[in-house]
Each structure stands twice: as structure tokens, then as C-alpha cells.
N, C-alpha and C positions, 0 to 999 in steps of 0.2 A: 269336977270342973265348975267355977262361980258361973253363976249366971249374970250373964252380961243385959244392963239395961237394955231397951228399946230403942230408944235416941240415943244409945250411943253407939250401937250396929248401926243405924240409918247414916249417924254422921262419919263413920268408918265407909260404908256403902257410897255414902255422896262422893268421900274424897276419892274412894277408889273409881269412880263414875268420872272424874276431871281427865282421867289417861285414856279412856276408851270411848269407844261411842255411844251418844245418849240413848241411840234406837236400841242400846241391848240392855243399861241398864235403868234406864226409865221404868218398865214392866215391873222390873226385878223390887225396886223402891216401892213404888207404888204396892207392889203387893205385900213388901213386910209393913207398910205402915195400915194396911187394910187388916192385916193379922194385929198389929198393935192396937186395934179398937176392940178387937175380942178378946184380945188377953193382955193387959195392962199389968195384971201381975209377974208378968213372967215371959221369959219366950220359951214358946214351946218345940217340942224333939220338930215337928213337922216344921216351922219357921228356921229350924237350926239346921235341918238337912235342904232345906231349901239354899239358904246361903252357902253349904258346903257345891252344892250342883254351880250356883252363881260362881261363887270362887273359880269353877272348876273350868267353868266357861270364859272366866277373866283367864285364867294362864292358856289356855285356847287358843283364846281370840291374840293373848300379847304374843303368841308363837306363831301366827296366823302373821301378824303386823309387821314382826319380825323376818320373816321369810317374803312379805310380800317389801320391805326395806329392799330388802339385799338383791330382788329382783330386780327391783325399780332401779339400786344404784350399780347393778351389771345392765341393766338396760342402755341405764346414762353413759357409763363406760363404753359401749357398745357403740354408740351415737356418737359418741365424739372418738370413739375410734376410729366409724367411719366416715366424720367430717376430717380426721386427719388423712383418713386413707383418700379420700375424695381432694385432699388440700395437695395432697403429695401428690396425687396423679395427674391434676391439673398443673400444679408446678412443672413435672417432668415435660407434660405436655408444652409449656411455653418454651422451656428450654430448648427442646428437640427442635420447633419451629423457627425458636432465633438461629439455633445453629444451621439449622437446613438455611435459612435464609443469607447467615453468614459463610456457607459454604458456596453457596451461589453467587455472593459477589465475588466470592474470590476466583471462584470458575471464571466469572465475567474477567475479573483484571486481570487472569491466566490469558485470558483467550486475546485478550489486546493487548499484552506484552508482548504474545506472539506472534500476533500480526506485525506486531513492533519491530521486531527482531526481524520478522520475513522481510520487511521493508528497507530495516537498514543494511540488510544481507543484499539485498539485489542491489543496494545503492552502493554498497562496498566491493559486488561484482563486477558493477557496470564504471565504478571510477579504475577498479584494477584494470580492468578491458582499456579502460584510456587512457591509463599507467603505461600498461605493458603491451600495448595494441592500439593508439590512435588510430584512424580510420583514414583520418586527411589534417590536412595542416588548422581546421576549423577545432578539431578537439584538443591538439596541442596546445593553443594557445589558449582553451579555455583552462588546462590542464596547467597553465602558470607559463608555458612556453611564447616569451613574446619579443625576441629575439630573428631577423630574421637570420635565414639563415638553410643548411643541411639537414635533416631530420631522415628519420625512418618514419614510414607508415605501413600497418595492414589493412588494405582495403577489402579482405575478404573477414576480416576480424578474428578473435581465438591466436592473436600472436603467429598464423600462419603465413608463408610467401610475405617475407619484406621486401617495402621497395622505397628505395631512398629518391627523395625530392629536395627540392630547394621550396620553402617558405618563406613567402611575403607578409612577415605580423605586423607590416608600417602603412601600406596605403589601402584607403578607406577603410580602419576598422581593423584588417588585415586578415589572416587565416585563409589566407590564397593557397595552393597549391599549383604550382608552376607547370607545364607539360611544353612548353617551345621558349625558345628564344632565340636572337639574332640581335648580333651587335658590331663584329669582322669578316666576318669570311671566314675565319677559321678553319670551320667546320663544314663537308661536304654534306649537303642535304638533298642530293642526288641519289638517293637510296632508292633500293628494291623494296622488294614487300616485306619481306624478311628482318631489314634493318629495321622498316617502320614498325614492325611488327613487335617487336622486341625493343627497340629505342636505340640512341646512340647519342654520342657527343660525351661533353661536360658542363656536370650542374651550375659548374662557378662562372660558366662560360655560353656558350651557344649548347643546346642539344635539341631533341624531342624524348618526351618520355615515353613512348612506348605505344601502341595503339591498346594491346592488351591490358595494358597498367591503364591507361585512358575508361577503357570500357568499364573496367573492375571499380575505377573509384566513382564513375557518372552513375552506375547501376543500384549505389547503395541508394539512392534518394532523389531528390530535387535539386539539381544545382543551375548556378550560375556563371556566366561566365565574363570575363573584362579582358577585351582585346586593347595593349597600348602602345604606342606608335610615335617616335620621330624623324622625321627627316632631316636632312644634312643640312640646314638651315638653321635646327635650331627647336624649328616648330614642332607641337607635340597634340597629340587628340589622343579621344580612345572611343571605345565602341562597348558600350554593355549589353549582356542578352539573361533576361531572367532564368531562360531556360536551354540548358547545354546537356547533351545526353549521345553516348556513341554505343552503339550496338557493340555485338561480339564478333570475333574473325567470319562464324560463319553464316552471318547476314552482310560480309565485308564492311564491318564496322560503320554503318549507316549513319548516317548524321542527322541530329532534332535541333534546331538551334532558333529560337522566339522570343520575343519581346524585347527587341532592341531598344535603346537609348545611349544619348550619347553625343559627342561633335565629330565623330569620324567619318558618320554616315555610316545607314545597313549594308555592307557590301555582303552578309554572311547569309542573308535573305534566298540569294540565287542561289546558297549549295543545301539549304534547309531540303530535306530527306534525298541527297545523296550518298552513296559508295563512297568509300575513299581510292584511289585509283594510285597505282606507281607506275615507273617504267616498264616495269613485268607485268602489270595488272593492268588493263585495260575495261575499268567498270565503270565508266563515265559515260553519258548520253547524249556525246555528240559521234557525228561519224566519223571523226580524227582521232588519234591518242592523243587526246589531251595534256598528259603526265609528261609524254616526250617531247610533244610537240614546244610546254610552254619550262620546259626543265625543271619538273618539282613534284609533288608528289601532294593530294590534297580529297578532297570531297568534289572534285569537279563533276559540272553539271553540262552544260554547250556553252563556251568551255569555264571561264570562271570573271568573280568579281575583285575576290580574293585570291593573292597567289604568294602567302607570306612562307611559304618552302621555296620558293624559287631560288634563282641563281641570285648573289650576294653582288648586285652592279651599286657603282654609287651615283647616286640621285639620278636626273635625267638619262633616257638612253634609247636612242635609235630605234634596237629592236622591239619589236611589239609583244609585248604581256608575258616576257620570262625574267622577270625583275620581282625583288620582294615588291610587289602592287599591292594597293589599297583602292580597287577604283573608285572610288565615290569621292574620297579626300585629293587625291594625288593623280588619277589617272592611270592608264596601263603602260607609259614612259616613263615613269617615275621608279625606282628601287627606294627603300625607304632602309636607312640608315642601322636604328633599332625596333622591333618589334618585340613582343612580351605579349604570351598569352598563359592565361590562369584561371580555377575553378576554385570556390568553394557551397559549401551547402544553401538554399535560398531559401 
């Protein structure tokens, strides 16, 4: 093997010094150029095995470099694995919370649809009930019925026990329901308890409706009532009470009747919480039979002001207070021609 100059191992040495670190071969250098002042002629076996150890140390250190590469770039891999894995689970994470939160409104717009539905279910109940069960002549005609006229009502509601009436949908407003009239004679209103009890007559005509049927429709609420009136002259008044209300058979259909107004005058004042009395019934609180004595059948008190059941005389008349009377307008000789009496809700 030639022997290879001094400076030209040193300048082999240098370059291979450019790939690795200076801390290993700086010593390395330095020390063959320390040998290069002792032996100029030559390099010697001891400087040649030195460089073989150097060398031995460069493929080392470049398998050291090498290993410590491939660490570092599974490190990095590693790192940005788990900024992906950190990236994705925060992603899920937002997901899952839009959804829970988009779940939640929809819960919400579920829950007031339902309410929605609950609402328009009871308002599709409560118009069927008005449909197919009006109460009194006040929901018919809110119901499109504005004719007057004949009608059915249930005044217990649920399409049970109908009871046919005559409605007034023309004065003030209208939704009257009818329970008396007089206009000929026709019609005997001389009745027991039983007829009153039950009703009689004709709706197109003179009847009563019924005490029962009376009670059944006053009992739903608040009503009112408009008592209307002419005499054989011509002349006409009426009498209104905000507040009309009849018990049941067995409190003898007791009478509430307040807050008059009107041109007829309160004549209905003196039977407010009286019985209703007939011929057969004798619940009035005077010491006579009222009912027989004045021929008619009524709420009489000691005895009345009112006496629009009575006997059917025309106008003036002799006898004393069994004539359709009005006393306040007309006096107890007076029969009054037509009366009309009517309820609806207040």
C-alpha cells in the first residue's frame, strides 16, 4: 500500500469532519497533524491505525445519526398523529354538541306543536259541542245561525236530552232563548205543576217552556233576562234584569231575578227568591193561594206584581189581579195584549 502524504489524510480528514461533529473530530485532526511534525517523512503504522479507529468511529457515529434520524421522524410522525388524533376528537366533539343542541330544538318545536295540536283539538271539540250540542240560542247564532226561528238545544251539553225552542237572533243583538209567550188566548195557562213542569203550548204560538228545561238552561252560567210587553193600544215597554236564574223541582224552582232596567218598571223585584206556586202547589207566602185565587201559576210572593200566566182578558177589566198584569206599567185591571219573555247568557 503507497504511502499517502500528510496533507492529504488531513485534507480527506477535514472533509470527512464537514458531515459529523466537530467535538469528535477536531481531537482526531489535531492529533495527526501533531504526528505530522514528528514524521514528515512519512506516516507512520501508529498514525495509520489511528485513522482506521477514526474511520471506525465516523461509520458509528453516521449509524448513531442515522437511528437517531428515524427516531426523531417517528417522533414527528407521532406528534402530528396525535395533533390529528387531538384534531379529530375535538371535531367529533363539536359535532356531537351541535347535534345534541340541534336535537333540543327540535324537542322544543315537538313540544309546541303539541301544544299546538292540544289547542286546536279542544277548539275543534268545543266548536263540534256547538255543532252538534248548542247550549242555548246565544251559541247558535254565534255558530252562523242567525235566522230567527225553531232550533234544538242541549242545555246539559254532550248532545244529550234535546229541547226545542223558538230563537230571537233579531232584537238587541239577538241569541235569546224564548221560555213564555202570549199573544190570543189560545192557549190555557191554567196549568198544574206538572204541565209547568214539563212545558206546554206552541213555540210558533203562545207556550211555556218548561220549568225543568228553565232550570237546565239558567244553571249553565250567568244570564239575563228581557221581559216584552204590549198592550191593546198599541203601546209597547220592556223590562231587563241582568241577572235570571231558577232553581231545580226540588228547591220548587226558586226564583233570582236583579238588576233591572228598562220602561216597564221592576215589577219582578217582589217575586226575587220566591217558589213558583200552581193550582196544586201552594208555595207562595201569602195566607191565600195565590195561584188559584189570581188564576195563573207564577213565583208568587203576598201575592204578586207580576201576573204574565194569568187568564188571557183583553185590556181593562173589573176583576182584580187575574189578568196578564204588569203592575208598575199598567196596573192590576189591565190584561196586556202580548207578552214575550227570553234569556240569554250575560
Amino acid at each position: 500500500m503507497a504511502a499517502l502524504s500528510f496533507p492529504i489524510l488531513v485534507s480527506m480528514l477535514l472533509h470527512v469532519s464537514v458531515t459529523v461533529s466537530s467535538s469528535v473530530w477536531a481531537p482526531a485532526a489535531r492529533s495527526l497533524a501533531g504526528d505530522g511534525q514528528t514524521a514528515a517523512s512519512g506516516l507512520s503504522c501508529q498514525a495509520f491505525e489511528n485513522l482506521l479507529r477514526y474511520a471506525d468511529r465516523q461509520n458509528t457515529l453516521e449509524g448513531d445519526m442515522d437511528a437517531l434520524k428515524t427516531r426523531t421522524d417517528t417522533l414527528e410522525q407521532t406528534c402530528c398523529g396525535g395533533e390529528t388524533t387531538h384534531f379529530s376528537y375535538a371535531s367529533l366533539q363539536s359535532m356531537m354538541e351541535e347535534q345534541d343542541s340541534t336535537i333540543q330544538r327540535q324537542q322544543t318545536t315537538i313540544q309546541q306543536q303539541a301544544a299546538t295540536i292540544q289547542l286546536m283539538q279542544t277548539q275543534l271539540n268545543q266548536l263540534a259541542d256547538k255543532l252538534n250540542g248548542a247550549r242555548d240560542c246565544m251559541e247558535l247564532l254565534a255558530t252562523g245561525h242567525d235566522t230567527s226561528g225553531v232550533y234544538t238545544i242541549y242545555p246539559d251539553g254532550g248532545g244529550k236530552s234535546p229541547v226545542h225552542v223558538y230563537c230571537d237572533m233579531d232584537t238587541d243583538g239577538g241569541g235569546w232563548t224564548l221560555f213564555q209567550k202570549r199573544e190570543n188566548g189560545l192557549i190555557n195557562f191554567y196549568q198544574d205543576w206538572q204541565g209547568y213542569k214539563t212545558g206546554f203550548g206552541d213555540l210558533r204560538g203562545e207556550f211555556w217552556l218548561g220549568n225543568d228545561n228553565l232550570h237546565r238552561i239558567t244553571d249553565q252560567g250567568v244570564y239575563e233576562l228581557r221581559v216584552e210587553m204590549e198592550d191593546f193600544e198599541g203601546n209597547s215597554a220592556h223590562a231587563n234584569y241582568s241577572i235570571f236564574h231558577v232553581e231545580d223541582e226540588v228547591h220548587k224552582y226558586k226564583l233570582t231575578v236583579e238588576g233591572y232596567s228598562g220602561t216597564a218598571g221592576d215589577a219582578m223585584a217582589h217575586h226575587n227568591g220566591m217558589y213558583f206556586s200552581t193550582r196544586d202547589r201552594d208555595n207562595d207566602i201569602h195566607s191565600s193561594d195565590c195561584a188559584g185565587r189570581f188564576k195563573g201559576a207564577w213565583w208568587y210572593g203576598a201575592c204578586h206584581h207580576a201576573n204574565l200566566n194569568g187568564q188571557y182578558l183583553i185590556g181593562a177589566h173589573d176583576s182584580f189581579a187575574d189578568g196578564i198584569n204588569w203592575y208598575p206599567w199598567k196596573g192590576h185591571n189591565y190584561s196586556l195584549k202580548t207578552t214575550v219573555m227570553k234569556i240569554r247568557p250575560n
